[in-house]
N, C-alpha and C positions, 0 to 999 in steps of 0.2 A: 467350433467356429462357424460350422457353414451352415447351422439354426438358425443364424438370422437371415440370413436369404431365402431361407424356404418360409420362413415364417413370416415374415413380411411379405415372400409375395401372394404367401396363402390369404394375409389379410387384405390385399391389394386386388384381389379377384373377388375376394368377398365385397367391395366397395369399404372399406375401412381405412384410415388414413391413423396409422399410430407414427409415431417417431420411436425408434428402438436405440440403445443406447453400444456405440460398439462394444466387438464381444469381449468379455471378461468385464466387463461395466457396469454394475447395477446404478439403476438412477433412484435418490434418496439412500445410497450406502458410501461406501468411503472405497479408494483404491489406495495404494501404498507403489510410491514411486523411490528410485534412487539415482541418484545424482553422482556418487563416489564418496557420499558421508554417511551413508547408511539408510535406511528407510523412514519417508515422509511419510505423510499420512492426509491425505487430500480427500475432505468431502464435496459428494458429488449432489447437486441439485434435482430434486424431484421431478422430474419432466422437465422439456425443455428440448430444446434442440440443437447439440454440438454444430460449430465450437461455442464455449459457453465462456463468458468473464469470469477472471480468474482476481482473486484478492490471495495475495502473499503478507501473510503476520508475523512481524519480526518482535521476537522478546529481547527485552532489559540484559543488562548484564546484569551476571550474577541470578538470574532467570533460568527460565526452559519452556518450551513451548505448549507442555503441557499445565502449565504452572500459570502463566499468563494467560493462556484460555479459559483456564479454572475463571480468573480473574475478572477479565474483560468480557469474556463471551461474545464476542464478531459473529464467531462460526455460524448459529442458527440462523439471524439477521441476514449473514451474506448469500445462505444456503436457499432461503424463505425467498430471496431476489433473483434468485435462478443463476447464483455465480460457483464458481467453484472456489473454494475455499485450504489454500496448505498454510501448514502451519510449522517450520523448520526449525531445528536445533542448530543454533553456534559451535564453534570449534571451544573446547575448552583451554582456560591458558593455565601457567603454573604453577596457580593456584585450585584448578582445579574448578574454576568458574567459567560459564559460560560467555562468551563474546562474538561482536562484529570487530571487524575491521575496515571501520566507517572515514574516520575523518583524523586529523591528528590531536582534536580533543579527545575519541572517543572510537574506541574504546582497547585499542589494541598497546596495553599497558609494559607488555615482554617484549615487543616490536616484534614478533612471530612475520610480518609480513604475507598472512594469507589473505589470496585474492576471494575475499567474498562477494564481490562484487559478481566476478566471473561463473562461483559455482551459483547462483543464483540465476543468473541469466541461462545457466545447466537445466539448474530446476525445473524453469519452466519451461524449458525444451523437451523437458522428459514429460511434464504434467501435457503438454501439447501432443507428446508422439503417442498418448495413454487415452488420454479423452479428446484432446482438441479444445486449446486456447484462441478466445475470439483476440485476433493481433491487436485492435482498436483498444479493446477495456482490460488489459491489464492493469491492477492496481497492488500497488505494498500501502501497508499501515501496519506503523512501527509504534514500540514502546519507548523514552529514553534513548539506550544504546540503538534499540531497533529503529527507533525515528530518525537517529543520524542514519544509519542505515538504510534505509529507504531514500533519502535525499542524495546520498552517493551513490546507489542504483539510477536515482532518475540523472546525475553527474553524467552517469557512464555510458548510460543508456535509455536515453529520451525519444530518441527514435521506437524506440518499444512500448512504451508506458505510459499511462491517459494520468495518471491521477497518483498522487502521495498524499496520507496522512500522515502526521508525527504528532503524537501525545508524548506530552515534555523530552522530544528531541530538540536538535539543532542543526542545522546547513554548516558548512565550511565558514571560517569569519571571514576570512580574505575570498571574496566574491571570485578572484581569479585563477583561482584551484578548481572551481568548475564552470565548465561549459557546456551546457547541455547545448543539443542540434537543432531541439526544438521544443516548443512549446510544453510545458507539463504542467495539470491544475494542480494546484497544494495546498493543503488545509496544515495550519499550526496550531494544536490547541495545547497550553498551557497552565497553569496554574501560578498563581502571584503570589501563594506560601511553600513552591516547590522550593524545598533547600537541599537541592540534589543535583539536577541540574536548573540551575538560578534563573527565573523569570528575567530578569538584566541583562544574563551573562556573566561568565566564570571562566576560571580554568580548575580541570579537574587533576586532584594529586596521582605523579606521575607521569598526565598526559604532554604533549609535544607542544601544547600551542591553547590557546582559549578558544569560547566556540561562544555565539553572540548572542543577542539577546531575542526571545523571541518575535519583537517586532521587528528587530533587523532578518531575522530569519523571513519572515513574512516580504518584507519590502526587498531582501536580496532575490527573492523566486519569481516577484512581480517584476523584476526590472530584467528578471533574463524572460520571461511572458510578453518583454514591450507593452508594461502596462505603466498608466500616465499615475505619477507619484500623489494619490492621492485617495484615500478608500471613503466609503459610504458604509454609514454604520446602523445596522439592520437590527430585527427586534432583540432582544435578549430572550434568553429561556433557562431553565432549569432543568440542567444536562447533568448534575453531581447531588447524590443524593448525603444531605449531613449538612449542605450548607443553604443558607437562607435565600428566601425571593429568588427572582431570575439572575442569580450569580453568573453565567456567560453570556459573554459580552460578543457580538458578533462585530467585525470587520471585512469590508470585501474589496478586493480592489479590483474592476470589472474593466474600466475605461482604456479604451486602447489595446487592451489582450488579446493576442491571436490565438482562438482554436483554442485561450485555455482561462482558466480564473484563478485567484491567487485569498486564498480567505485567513483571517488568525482569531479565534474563540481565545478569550483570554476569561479564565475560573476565577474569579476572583476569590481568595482564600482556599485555591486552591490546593491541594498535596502534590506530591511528586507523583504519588499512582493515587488517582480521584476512585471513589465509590461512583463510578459511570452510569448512568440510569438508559432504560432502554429509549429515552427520549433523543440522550443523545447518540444512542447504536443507530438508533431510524436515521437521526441525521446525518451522520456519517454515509450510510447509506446511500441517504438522496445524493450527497456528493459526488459519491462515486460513478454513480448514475448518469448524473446529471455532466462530471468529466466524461464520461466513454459519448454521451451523445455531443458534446461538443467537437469531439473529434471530425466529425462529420460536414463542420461546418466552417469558415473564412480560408475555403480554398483545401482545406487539409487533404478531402478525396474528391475528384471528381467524376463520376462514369464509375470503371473500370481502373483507372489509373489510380494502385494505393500509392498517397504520397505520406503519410504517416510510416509505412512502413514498407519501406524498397523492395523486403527479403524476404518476404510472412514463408513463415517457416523454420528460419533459420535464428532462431533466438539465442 
């Protein structure tokens, strides 16, 4: 441990200005964190300078984190942005399938009752006391079950978190089940031939209760954002490879939003898991980007004073 102090300041006499990454850290390898569910596996960015944005990748049920990376591939994209990237396993229920315990649609089918919400907020306590998490830019992008998941993380704990994606997840239907503290940006992106979790809204066999339609999910996140009910609809692109011309559709609802923005990409001919092209990994990206630098802004920090986050540290 005590080579980096000699060695930095051997470079620091030499006139050289490196940034070293603390000890047991390589920058551009991966560190392995535990929470109380076993070991993550968190890639760490090539240079750069702790503490670094962190993106949390939540899989599907019936998924696994290694399975869903296969898949999506976030990792390099978030890595290549200078963020730190984990990638965590669900508890298994008794079937023997993986799960969140997200919302009462989805996806805790045994009623096990485990607090994911909590060990997650663990997680990244740990990924923080390991490398150092910038408090401002933490972000989850979830799959399905994982996208409820991430929306009940930003429920619980909005005080912490700049940014949610959800690829064909869902928010609570009854907007009064959560209450976030404050502001969170949210992207919904969907698909309008997911027949799994339904572009409309559904309820799923087993679950507790129905979970709403992606635009409702979209306009419930703006109206806890204090944004004015009403979105601008921005160019289209071709984010899903297999289907034709600029198949997503972009919506944003900007007007009125404190410190955050509330966006819904709707696939058109979508599937429940899209063949995702790196067009739309980049944009994901810029989102998240573009949330952590919001934070910064309509009062959120001013000087010295974090008003985002009272406790930086205590995740």
């Amino acid at each position: 441990d005590c080579m980096y102090p000699r060695l930095r300041n051997a470079l620091l006499a030499a006139g050289l200005a490196v940034t070293l990454p603390p000890p047991g850290v390589l920058f551009g390898g991966t560190i392995v964190v535990d929470a109380g569910r076993g070991n993550v596996t968190v890639r760490v960015p090539d240079g750069g300078t702790p503490p670094f944005p962190l993106v949390v990748f939540l899989h599907g049920y019936n998924s696994n984190a290694a399975e869903s990376e296969t898949f999506f591939a976030f990792g390099a994209k978030a890595e290549a942005a200078g963020m730190l990237y984990a990638t965590p396993n669900g508890n298994q229920d008794q079937l023997g399938l993986r799960f969140w315990n997200a919302t009462d649609a989805c996806c805790d089918f045994f009623h096990s009752g485990v607090d994911d919400s909590t060990y997650l907020a663990n997680l990244v306590a740990a990924i923080d006391n390991t490398v150092g998490v910038d408090p401002h830019r933490l972000f989850f992008v979830g799959h399905s079950n994982g996208g409820f998941m991430s929306y009940r993380f930003a429920c619980d704990h909005a005080d912490k978190i700049a940014a949610v994606v959800s690829l064909a997840g869902a928010t609570f239907d009854d907007s009064a089940d959560c209450t976030p503290l404050r502001p969170v940006s949210t992207l919904q992106i969907h698909g309008t031939s997911d027949t799994v979790i339904q572009f409309g809204g559904g309820t799923l066999p087993g679950a507790d209760g129905p979970y709403p339609a992606a635009a409702d999910t979209a306009a419930t996140w703006a109206a806890y954002n204090g944004c004015e009910n009403s979105t601008v609809a921005l160019d289209p692109f071709s984010g899903v490879d297999g289907l034709p011309g600029d198949e997503t559709g972009v919506e944003r609802y900007a007007l009125g939003c404190s410190g955050a923005v509330t966006e819904l990409w709707t696939v058109d001919g979508g599937p429940h898991s899209p063949a995702i092209n790196d067009t739309l990994r980049d944009r994901v990206i810029a989102f998240l980007v573009d949330a952590g630098n919001r934070v910064f802004t309509d009062g959120f920090e001013t000087g010295s004073t974090f008003a985002w986050s009272s406790s930086v540290g205590e995740l």
